[in-house]
N, C-alpha and C positions, 0 to 999 in steps of 0.2 A: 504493500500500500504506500501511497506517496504522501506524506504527512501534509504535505501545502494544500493538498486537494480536501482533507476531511474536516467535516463537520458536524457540528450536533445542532437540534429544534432547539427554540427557547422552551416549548415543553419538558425536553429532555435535560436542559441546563436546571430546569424546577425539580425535576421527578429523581433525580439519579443524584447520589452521591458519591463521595471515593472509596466508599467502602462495599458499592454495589459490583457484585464479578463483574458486570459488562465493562465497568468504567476504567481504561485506562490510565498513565498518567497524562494525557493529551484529548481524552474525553471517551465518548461514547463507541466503542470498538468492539463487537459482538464477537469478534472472530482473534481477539487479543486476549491472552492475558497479565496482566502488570508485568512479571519481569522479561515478556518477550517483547516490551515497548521501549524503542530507543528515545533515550533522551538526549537525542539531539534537537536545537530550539529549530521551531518550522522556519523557515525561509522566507514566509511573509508577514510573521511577527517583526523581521527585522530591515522588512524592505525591498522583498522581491517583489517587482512588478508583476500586478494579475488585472486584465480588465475587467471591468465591473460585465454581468448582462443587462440586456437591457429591463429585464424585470427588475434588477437589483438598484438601476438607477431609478427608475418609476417610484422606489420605497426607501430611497437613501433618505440619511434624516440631514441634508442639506450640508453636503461636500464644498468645501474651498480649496480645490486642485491646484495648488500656486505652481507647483510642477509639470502637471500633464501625466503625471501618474499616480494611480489610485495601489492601495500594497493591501493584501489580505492576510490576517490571519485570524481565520473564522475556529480554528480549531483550538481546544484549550493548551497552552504551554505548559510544556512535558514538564514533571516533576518525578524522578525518580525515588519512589517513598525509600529505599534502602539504604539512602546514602544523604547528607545533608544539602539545604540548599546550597548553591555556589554564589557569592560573593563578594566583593570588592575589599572589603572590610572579613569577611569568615575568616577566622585563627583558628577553628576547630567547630567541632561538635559537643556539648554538654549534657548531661544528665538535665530530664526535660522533669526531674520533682519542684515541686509548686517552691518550697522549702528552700532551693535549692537557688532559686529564680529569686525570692524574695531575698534572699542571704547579696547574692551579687548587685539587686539593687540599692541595696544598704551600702555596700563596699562602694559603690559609682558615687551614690549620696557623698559620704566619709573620704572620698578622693583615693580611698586602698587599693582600686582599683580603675583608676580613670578610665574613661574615655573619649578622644576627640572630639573636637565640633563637628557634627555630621556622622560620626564613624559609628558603626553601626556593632553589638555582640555579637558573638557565636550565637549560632541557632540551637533552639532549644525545639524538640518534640513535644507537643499538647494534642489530647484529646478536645471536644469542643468544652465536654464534660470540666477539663479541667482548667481548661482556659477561662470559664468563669467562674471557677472556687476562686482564681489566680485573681480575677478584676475585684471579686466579694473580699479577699484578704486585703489589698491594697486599701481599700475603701473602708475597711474599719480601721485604719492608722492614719489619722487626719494628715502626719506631718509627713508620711509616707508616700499619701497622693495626694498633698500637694506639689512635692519633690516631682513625680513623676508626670504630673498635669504640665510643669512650669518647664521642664527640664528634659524630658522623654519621648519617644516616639513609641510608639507600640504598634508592631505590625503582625497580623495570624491570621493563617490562610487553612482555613478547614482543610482546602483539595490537599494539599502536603502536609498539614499537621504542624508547620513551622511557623515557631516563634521569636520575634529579634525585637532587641531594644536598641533605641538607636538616639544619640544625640541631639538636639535639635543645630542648626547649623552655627556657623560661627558668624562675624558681624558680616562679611561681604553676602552670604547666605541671606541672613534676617536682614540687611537693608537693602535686600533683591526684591527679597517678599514684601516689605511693606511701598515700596516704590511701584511697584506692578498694583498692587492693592490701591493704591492711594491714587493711580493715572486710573486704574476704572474707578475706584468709586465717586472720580470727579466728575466722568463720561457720564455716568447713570444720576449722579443728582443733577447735574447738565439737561439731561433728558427729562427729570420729574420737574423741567419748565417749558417742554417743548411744548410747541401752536398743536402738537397731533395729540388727541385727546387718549387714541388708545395709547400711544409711547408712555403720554405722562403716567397713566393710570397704571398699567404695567412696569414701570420704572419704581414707582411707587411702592410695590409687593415685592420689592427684591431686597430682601434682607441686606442692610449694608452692616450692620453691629454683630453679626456674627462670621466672618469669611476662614476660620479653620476650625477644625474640632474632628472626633472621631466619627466615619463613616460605614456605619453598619451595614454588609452588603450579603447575600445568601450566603456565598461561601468564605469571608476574609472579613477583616475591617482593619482599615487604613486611617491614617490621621493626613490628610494632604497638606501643603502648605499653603493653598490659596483654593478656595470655593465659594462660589456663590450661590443661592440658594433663593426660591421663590416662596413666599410666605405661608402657600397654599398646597407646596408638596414638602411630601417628606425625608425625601434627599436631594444634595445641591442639582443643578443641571452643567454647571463649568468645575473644572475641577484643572488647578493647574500646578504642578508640581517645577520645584526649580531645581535643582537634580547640581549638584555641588561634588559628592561623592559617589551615585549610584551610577550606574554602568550605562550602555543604550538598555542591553536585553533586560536589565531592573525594572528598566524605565519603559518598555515596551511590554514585560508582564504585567506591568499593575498596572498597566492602561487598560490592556484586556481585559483585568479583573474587573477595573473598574465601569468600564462599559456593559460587559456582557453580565456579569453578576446583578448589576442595578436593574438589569430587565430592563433597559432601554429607558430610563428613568435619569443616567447622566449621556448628558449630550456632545459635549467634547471635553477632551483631554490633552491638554498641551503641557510639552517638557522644554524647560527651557535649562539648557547645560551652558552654567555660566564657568566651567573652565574655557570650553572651545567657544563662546557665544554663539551657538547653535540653537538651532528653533525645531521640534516637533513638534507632529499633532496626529488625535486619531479620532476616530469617528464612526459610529454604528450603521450599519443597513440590516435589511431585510430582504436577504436573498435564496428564493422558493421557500421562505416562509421556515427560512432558518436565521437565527440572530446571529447576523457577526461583525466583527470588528476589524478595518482596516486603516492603514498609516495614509495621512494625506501629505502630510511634511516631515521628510523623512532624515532630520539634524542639518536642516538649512544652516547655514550661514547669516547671521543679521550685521557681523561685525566681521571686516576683514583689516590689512594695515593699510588701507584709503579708507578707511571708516563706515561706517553706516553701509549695510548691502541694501540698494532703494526697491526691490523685488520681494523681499521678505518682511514681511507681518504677522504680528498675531488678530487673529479675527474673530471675533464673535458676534454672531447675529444675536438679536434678540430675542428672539424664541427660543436661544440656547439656556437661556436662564431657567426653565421649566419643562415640564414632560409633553412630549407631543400634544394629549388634549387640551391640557390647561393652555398653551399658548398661542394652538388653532383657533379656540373659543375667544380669548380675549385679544389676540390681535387679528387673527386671519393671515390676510394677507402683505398686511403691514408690518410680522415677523420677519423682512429680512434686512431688516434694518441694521446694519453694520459699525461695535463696534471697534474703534482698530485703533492697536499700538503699531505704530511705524516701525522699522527698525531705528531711525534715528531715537524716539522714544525708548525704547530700549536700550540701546549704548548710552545715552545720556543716565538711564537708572543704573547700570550694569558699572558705570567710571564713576557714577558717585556713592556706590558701594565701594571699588575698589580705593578710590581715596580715602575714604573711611575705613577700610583694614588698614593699611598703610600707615593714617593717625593712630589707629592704637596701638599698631606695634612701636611707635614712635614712642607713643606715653608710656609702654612697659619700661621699654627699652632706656628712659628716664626715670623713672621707678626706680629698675632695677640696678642700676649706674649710682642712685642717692642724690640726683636730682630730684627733686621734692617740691619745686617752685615757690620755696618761702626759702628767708633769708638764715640766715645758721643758728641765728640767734632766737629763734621763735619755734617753741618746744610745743609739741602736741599736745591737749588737754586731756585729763580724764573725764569721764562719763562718772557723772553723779548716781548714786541709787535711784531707784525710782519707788514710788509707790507700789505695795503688791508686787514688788519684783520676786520670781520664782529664785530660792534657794542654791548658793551654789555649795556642788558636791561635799566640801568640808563643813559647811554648816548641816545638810542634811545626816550628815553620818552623826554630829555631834548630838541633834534633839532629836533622833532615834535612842540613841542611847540614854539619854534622858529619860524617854518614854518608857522603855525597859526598865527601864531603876526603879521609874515609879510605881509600876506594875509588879514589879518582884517585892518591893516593899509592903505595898499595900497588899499582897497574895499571905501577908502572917508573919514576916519574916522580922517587921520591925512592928510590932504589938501598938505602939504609941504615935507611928507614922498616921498622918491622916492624905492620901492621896489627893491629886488635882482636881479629880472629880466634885470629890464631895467640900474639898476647901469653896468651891463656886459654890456648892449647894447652901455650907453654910453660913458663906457670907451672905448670900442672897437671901438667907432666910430671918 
């Protein structure tokens, strides 16, 4: 069988798990069994040219072909369960106990065990079962998931069972994300002024106070770096990842995931690799009334050394923000309303991230030299107590043992003792 060519129904993407015999690591294969399934990744997860039919364009959910070629990989990407996932950042494989998992994100907390901006753990093996004891433990340790809210990624893919915790990115990373975030959310409240009533109205129901968070999907859940979301569904429709440490094929599975697991519910997917300044995107059809998923920009170029590539864009129409119905119903056919970061937009955000990596290695780098930017003579203050401030370690140890003294005394041992207790009782009385 030629892996480029296969495919599974969105029924069958519902009906079938990885733990059903038919289902291989690359989907639904009758005549497979897991380990007679090569894991090699398909050929149009990562860009080989297939043309669309013309049924499949009749039902595309609205392609921006900046190329002239559409890339398919309609089939799920292989994951070999016997062996871990592969990448970028993988040192190993770990013991996937819940116990085990909680211990090393304490060690990451506590700096024991660092990990990079962006750089991701070993993968850990989870059941679905235990993947949410794992979310239930964190979540009774407030200061544990905050730690992990503020500082972590958590990514688990039911189809392979893998679990990785991943850094959130470092400054050129987080002020990629918020420059991309901040040119749309300026386009869309731009929009909730526009003369066209359905834009503004529609502009309107797009959540702008929430654009990351965890994204529940049939089989995984992802934390993206950039999504927007329509008021009225219950997963984003944009979903844009800025890809700093993952690889293309990282970045071209969890597109697929993300598409084809939503049920056609997220609408595009763009990776923007701000090592190479490179642009992907991908985008769902409906081809003989199977769901699948193909690359429309396949790691463009937006920055070259003459600057700005003027052919390359990020695009978003407007009916990308929500699920096909809802955005047939409220705009029609005033959904293709476009809209678009330039490349020059883009290098302009991408060089003032990297000027601001730059400042702060500058300021360590001052820091850590004993440059301090005050004069020799002007000594750091201390920190006052505070009210209700929590005990430090040598105070707790001391009125512990206080408390035992008074308890072993007042248990008989000093006949004449009258404990804390009742001294309150009887002064009060």
């Amino acid at each position: 069988m030629d892996w480029s060519e296969s495919k599974f129904s969105r029924d069958e993407v519902d009906r079938c798990s990885p733990e059903d015999p038919r289902v291989g690591p690359q989907g639904l294969y009758p005549d497979r069994k897991m380990n007679e399934v090569s894991a090699v990744l398909p050929s149009g997860l990562l860009g080989a040219t297939q043309e669309p039919s013309a049924k499949a364009l009749a039902h595309t959910n609205g392609n921006h072909v900046h190329s002239g070629a559409q890339h398919n990989f309609s089939q799920v990407p292989p994951a070999n369960k016997s062996e871990p996932s592969s990448t970028s950042n993988n040192i190993g494989f770990r013991s996937s106990s819940i116990n085990q998992i909680i211990r090393d994100i304490e060690e990451i907390r506590q700096g024991t065990t660092p990990l990079a901006d962006g750089q991701a753990s070993p993968s850990y093996r989870l059941s679905e079962r235990e993947y949410g004891e794992l979310e239930r433990r964190i979540a009774l340790d407030t200061s544990l998931k905050a730690f992990a809210e503020e500082q972590l990624r958590f990514n688990y893919s039911k189809r392979t069972g893998y679990f990785t915790i991943k850094m959130t990115g470092g400054p050129k990373h987080e002020n990629t994300v918020g420059g991309v975030v901040n040119a749309l959310k300026l386009k869309i409240e731009n929009l909730r002024n526009s003369e066209n009533s359905k834009h503004r109205e529609f502009a309107h129901k797009i959540n702008l106070n929430k654009t990351t968070g965890a994204v529940k999907l049939k089989e995984c859940k992802y934390v993206p770096d950039i999504l927007f979301q329509h008021k009225s569904c219950r997963r984003p429709g944009v979903i844009i990842e800025v890809a700093d440490t993952q690889t293309p094929k990282e970045l071209a599975v969890k597109a697929w995931e993300y598409l084809v697991y939503s049920c056609a519910n997220i609408q595009v997917v763009y990776g923007i690799d701000i090592q190479n300044a490179t642009l992907s995107s991908w985008r769902y059809r409906i081809d003989n009334d199977t769901l699948v998923a193909y690359k429309v920009l396949d790691g463009k170029p937006f920055r070259d050394s003459d600057g700005p590539v003027a052919d390359t864009s990020l695009v978003i129409r407007l009916k990308d923000f929500a699920r096909a119905s809802i955005s047939e119903a409220e705009l029609g056919e005033d959904g293709d309303y476009e809209l678009i970061l330039t490349a020059g937009d883009l290098c302009r955000i991408l060089e003032d991230a990297e000027q601001d990596e730059k400042l702060g290695k500058r300021y360590d780098d001052d820091i850590s030299s004993g440059d301090d930017f005050l004069p020799d003579a002007v000594m750091l203050g201390k920190m006052p107590p505070w009210p209700g401030e929590s005990l430090l370690p040598n105070d707790e140890e001391k009125y512990t043992k206080l408390e035992e003294d008074d308890e072993n005394r007042s248990a008989g041992k000093d006949a004449d003792y009258v404990d804390a207790k009742r001294r309150v009782h009887l002064r009060n009385g």
